[in-house]
N, C-alpha and C positions, 0 to 999 in steps of 0.2 A: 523580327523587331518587336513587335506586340508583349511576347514574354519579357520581364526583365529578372537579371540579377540584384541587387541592391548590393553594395559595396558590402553591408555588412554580415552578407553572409556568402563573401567570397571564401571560405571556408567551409560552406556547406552548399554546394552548385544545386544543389535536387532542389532547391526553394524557388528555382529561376521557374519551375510549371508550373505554382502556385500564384505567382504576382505578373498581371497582366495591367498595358495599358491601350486602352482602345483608340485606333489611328482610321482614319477616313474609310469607306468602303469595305472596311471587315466585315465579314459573316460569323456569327456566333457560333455557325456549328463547325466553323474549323476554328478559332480561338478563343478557349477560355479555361483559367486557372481552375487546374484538378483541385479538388471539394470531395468533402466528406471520406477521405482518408487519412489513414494511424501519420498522428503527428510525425517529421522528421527528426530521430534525433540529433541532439546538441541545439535544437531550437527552443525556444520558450515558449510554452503554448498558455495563450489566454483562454482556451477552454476550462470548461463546466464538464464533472465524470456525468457518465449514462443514467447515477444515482440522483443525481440532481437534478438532470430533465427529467425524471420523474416524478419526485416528490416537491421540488424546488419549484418548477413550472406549471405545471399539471395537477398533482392529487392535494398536496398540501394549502391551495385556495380553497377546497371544498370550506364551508362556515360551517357544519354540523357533524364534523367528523373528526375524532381525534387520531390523529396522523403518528402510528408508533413504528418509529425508527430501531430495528433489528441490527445492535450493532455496537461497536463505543459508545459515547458520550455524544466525541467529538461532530463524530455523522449528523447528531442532532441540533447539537449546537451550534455548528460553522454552517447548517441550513435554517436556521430561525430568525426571523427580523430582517430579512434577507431582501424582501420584495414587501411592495407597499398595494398591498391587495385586502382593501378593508372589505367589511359586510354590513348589511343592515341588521346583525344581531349580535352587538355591541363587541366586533370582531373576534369572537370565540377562537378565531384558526389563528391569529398572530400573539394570540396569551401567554399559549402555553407550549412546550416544547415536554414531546413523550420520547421515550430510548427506553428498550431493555437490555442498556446501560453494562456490556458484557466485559469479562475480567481479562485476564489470561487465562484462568481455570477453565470458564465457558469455553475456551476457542482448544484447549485441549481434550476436555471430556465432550463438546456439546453443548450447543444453548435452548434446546428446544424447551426443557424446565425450568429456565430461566424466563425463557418467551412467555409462556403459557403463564407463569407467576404477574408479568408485569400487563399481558393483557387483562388478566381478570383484577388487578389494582387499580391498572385505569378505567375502565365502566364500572368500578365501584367509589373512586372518587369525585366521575361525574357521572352519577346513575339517571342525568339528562338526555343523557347523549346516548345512544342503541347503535350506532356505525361508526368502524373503524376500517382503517387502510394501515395495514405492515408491509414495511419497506425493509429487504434484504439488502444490506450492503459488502462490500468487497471480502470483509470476514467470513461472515457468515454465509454467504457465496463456495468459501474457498473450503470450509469446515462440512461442507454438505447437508444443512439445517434446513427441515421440510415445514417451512409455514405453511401453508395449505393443510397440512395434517394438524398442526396445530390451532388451526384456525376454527375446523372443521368439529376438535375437541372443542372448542371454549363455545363454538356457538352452537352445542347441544346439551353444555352443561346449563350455559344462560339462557338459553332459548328466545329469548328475545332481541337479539343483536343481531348484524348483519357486518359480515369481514370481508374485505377485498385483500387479496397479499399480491403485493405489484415485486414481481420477481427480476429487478434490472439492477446488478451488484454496478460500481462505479467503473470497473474494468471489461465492461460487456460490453461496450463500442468505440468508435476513437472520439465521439464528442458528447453533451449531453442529448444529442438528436435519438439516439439510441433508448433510453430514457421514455422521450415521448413515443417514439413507436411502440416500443412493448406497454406501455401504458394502455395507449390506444387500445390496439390489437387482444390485451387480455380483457380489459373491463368491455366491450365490444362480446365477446366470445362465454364470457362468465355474470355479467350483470343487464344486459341492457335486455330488454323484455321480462325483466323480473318483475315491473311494478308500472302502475298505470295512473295517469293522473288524471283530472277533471279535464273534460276539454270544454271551455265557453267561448269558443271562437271558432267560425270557419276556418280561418287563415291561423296556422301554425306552424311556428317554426324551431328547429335547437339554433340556436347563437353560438356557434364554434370556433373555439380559437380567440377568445378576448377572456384575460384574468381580470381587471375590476381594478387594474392598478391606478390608483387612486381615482377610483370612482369612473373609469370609464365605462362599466357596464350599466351604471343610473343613467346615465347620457343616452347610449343605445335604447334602455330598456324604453325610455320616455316616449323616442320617436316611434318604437315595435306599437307600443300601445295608443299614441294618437293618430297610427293608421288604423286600430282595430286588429290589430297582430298579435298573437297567444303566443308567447314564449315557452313551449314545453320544459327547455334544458337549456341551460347557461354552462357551455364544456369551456372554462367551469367557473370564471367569475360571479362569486355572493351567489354560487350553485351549491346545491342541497348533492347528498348519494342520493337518494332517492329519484330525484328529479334526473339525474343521470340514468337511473336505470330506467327510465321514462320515455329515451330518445326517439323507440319506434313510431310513436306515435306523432310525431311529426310529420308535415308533408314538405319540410324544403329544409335543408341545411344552406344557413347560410354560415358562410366561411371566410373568416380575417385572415387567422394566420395558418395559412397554409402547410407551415413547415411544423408547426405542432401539432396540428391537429388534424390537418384532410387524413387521415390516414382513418378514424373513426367516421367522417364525413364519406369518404369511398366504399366503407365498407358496409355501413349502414344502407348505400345504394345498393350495392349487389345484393341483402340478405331482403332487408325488405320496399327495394324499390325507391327509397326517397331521392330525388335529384339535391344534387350538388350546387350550390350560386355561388362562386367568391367573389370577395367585396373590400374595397380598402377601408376603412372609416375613419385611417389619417390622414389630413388636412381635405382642405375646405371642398376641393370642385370633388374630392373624391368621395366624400361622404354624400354627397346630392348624389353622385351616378350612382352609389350604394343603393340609397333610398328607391330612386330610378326602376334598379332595376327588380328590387324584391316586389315593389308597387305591379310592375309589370307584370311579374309570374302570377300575381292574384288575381291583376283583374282591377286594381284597386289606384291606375295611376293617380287618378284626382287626392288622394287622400295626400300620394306620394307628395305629390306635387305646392300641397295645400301645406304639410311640412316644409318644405323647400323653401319657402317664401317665407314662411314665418320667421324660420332660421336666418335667414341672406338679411333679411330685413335687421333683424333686431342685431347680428354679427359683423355683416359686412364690413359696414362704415371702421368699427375698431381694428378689422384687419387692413384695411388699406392704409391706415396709419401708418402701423408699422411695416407694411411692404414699402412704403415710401422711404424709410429710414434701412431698412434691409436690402434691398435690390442692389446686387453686384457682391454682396458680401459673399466672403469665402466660407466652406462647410465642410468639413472631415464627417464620416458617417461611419461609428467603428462597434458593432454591435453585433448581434446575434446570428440573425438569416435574413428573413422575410423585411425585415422595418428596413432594409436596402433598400429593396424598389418598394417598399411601401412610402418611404419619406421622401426620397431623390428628385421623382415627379412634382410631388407636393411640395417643395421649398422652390422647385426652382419656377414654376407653374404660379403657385399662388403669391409666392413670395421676392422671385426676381433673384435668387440667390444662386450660389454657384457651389456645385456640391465637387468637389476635384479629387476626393480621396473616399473608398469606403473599403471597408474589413468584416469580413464574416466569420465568426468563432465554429457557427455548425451549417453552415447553408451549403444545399446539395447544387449539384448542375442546372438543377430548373430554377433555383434562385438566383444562379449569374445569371441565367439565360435573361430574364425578366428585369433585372438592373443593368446589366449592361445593353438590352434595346431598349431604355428609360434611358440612359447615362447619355454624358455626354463624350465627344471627344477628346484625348488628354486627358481624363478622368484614370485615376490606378485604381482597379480593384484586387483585393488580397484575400485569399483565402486563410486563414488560422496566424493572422500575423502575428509576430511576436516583438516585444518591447524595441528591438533598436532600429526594427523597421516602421515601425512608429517615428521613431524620432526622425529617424532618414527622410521619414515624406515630410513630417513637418518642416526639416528645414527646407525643401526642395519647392513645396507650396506656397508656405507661410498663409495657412489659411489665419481667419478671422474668428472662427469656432471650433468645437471640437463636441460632439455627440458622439457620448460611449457610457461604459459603466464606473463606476468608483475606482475600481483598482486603475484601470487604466487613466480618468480622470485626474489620480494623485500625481500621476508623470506627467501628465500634461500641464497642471498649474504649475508645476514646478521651471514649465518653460515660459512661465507669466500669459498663456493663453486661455480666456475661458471656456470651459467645458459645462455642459447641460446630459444630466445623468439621460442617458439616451434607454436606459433597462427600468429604471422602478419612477422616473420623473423628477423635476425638480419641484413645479408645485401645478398638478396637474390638477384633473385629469387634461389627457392631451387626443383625445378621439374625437372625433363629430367636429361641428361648426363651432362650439364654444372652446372645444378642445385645441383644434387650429388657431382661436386668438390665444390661447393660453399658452400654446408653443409657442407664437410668433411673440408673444411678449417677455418671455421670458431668456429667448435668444437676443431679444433687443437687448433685455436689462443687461445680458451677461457682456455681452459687446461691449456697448455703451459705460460698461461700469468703469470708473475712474481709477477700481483698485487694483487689478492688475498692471497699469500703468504705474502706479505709485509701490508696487509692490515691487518691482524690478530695482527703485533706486536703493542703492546702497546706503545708507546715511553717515555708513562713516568716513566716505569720502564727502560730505556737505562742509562746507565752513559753517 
C-alpha cells in the first residue's frame, strides 16, 4: 500500500518505487521511495546535470574567483544569474560569466589551446583576481581535454595564480548530487592545507553547506561572532578560495546542508580530526537548537544563550502573527534534498501548517529517511517527480502553497496557486530567526494575495 502508482504513469509502472505515502506504524527501513538513481525513461525529470551541482551550487559562490566554464557558451550561460548568492565585495561572482567558448573545430581537433588562451585572457582582464576554478563539461568530458595539465601550464607561466579544475562533466551522475561530491572530494584532496589563516579566536569553526542566498550567511556570520566564534571557511557562501583552503585549521564543522556538503565535513574528520555538528538554521526553534548546540561544544552555553533571547525577543512577537494567520494551511515542499526535513518540521512546528506533499530532485536515502520520521501521515513523498505528477498531487491535495523552484513555479501559477521560490528565495534572506519571519511572511503575502483569485476569472465571460 505505502508505494503508489500515479495514474499518469500507468505507462511507465517502474515509478510506483519512487512515490511513497506514509500510513500508521511504518518503519522507514522497510518503506521508502528509491533515490538517487538514473532517471526512468519516458519520464521528465526536474533535475540539475552533475555540471551544475558543481559549479551552480558549490564553486561558482566563491566572490574572488573567476569561475571558467570549459565548454559551449551555452554551459556558461544557462548557469549565470541562476542563484541569488550575493558578497560583500560588490558581488564580483554574479557580474560576469567566463567560457572558453568552444566551436565544432575545438570538439574535433581539441580544446586544450583554446582553454589555456582564454584562461590567460581572463587573469589579464581582471589582473585583481589570482584564483580561478575550470569547470569541464559534457564536451569536453567526451573529447578527452586534460585541464589539470593545463592548468598546471598557466600557473607556471603566471606564477602567481592559483587553479582548481573541478572535473564533473553534466553526464557523470544521475542528478546534480554528483557535482557536489566530486567537488567536495577533489578541493578536500588537492586544496585544503595549502594555506593558513590568522586565528583570533579560541573557538573555530568552517560553516558548511550554506551559500549566502540572499544574505543568509550575514545572518549566521552575526550570531558566529556575538558568541566569540572565528569563522575559518564559509564552504562557501561570501567565501574567498583561499579561506577554503584554510578548512584544516578549524576545530568543529558545523553543517546545514548535509547533502552538499557533509562529504567535505567527513572527510576533513578522518584526515585531520575535526568533529562534525549538523545544524538546521531553517526556521525559528531550529535555529536556537543550532546555536544550542555549537555553544555546547565550546563550552560557551551563556553566550549561546545570551543570543537566543536577544533574537526570540526582538523576532518572536512578528512570528506569531503570521502563525496565527498560517496555522492549518496547506504546503507542497518540491525542491532539492535536504530543505525536505529541513522546512517540514519548521512550518508545521513553528507555523501550525500542513506540509502534505514533498519532492526531491537529488536527495539520497538518508534524506527520506530524516523527512519522512519529520513527516507526517498521508504526507506523499516523491523522489525525481516529474511535471504531471505534480499536477496529479495538486489536484488530489489542493494544497494552499507550493515551495519549489521557477521552472516548476511557472506550472504551478498557471493552476492560479501561489508558489514561493523554495531554491534562490523570494525576498530573503530565509535562515535564522529573522530569516523564519521572512519566510513566514512572505508565504502569508503569497496566500493571502487577492491575485491569484482574480487571476482565474475569465473576463470575457463578465457582463
Amino acid at each position: 500500500m505505502p508505494l503508489k502508482l500515479f495514474k499518469c504513469d500507468e505507462t511507465i509502472p517502474e515509478r510506483e518505487k519512487h512515490c511513497y505515502i506514509k500510513a500508521p506504524g511504518e518503519d522507514i527501513t522497510e518503506f521508502l521511495p528509491a533515490s538517487n538513481v538514473e532517471t526512468i525513461p519516458g519520464t521528465l525529470s526536474e533535475r540539475g546535470c552533475s555540471f551544475c551541482g558543481s559549479k551552480l551550487v558549490i564553486g561558482g559562490v566563491l566572490k574572488d574567483t573567476i569561475q571558467l566554464i570549459h565548454g559551449p557558451i551555452g554551459c556558461s550561460y544557462d548557469t549565470w544569474h541562476t542563484k541569488r548568492y550575493p558578497s560583500d565585495n560588490g558581488n564580483f561572482q554574479l557580474k560576469y560569466a567566463w567560457s572558453s567558448d568552444l566551436k565544432e573545430k575545438h570538439i574535433v581537433f581539441g580544446g586544450e589551446k583554446q582553454l589555456k588562451k582564454s584562461m590567460i585572457e581572463a587573469f589579464k582582464e581582471f589582473p585583481e583576481i589570482k584564483r580561478m576554478i575550470v569547470y569541464t563539461t559534457c564536451a569536453t568530458a567526451l573529447i578527452g581535454d586534460d585541464p589539470k595539465a593545463v592548468a598546471d601550464d598557466v600557473m607556471e607561466e603566471l606564477g602567481d595564480v592559483d587553479i582548481f579544475c573541478s572535473q564533473c562533466a553534466g553526464f557523470a551522475g544521475v542528478s546534480q548530487s554528483k557535482g557536489h561530491h566530486v567537488f567536495n572530494i577533489d578541493w578536500m584532496k588537492e586544496k585544503v592545507g595549502t594555506h593558513e589563516v590568522e586565528i583570533t579566536s579560541e573557538y573555530t569553526v568552517n560553516f558548511i553547506g550554506d551559500y549566502n542566498i540572499q544574505g543568509d550567511t550575514y545572518i549566521l556570520e552575526d550570531y558566529m561572532k556575538r558568541m566569540g566564534i572565528q569563522i575559518i571557511a564559509h564552504f562557501t557562501g561570501n567565501g574567498t578560495y583561499d579561506s577554503l583552503r584554510s578548512m584544516h585549521q578549524a576545530k568543529l564543522n558545523v553543517t546545514n546542508c548535509a547533502r552538499s556538503a557533509g562529504y567535505i565535513a567527513n572527510e576533513l574528520k578522518k584526515k585531520y580530526g575535526i568533529p562534525r555538528l549538523d545544524v538546521d538554521t531553517w526556521g525559528f526553534d531550529y535555529t536556537a537548537e543550532a546555536l544550542r548546540k555549537v555553544g555546547i561544544f565550546f563550552g560557551i552555553e551563556d553566550r549561546a544563550e545570551k543570543v537566543i533571547a536577544e533574537e526570540i525577543t526582538k523576532w518572536k512577537p512578528k512570528l506569531d502573527y503570521y502563525k496565527e494567520r498560517l496555522t492549518g494551511k496547506k504546503v507542497c515542499i518540491w525542491t532539492g534534498g535536504p530543505r525536505l526535513w529541513h522546512w517540514t518540521k519548521a512550518f508545521e512546528d513553528d507555523l501550525g501548517m500542513q506540509v502534505l506533499a514533498m519532492s526531491s530532485k537529488f536527495g539520497h536515502q538518508e534524506d527520506f529517511e530524516k523527512v519522512i520520521s519529520r513527516g507526517r501521515e498521508g504526507t506523499y513523498y516523491i523522489d525525481d517527480a516529474n511535471e504531471l505528477e505534480f499536477f496529479e498531487v495538486l489536484g488530489q491535495i489542493k494544497p494552499d502553497m507550493v515551495l519549489t523552484g521557477p521552472r516548476v513555479g511557472e506550472l504551478v501559477k498557471k493552476l492560479h496557486l501561489p508558489y514561493i521560490n523554495g531554491h534562490a528565495y523570494h525576498n530573503g534572506p530565509y535562515m535564522g530567526f529573522e530569516g523564519a519571519v521572512n519566510m513566514a511572511r512572505d508565504m502569508h503575502n503569497a496566500i493571502y494575495s487577492p491575485l491569484m483569485k482574480l487571476a482565474a476569472i475569465d473576463i470575457r465571460e463578465q457582463k
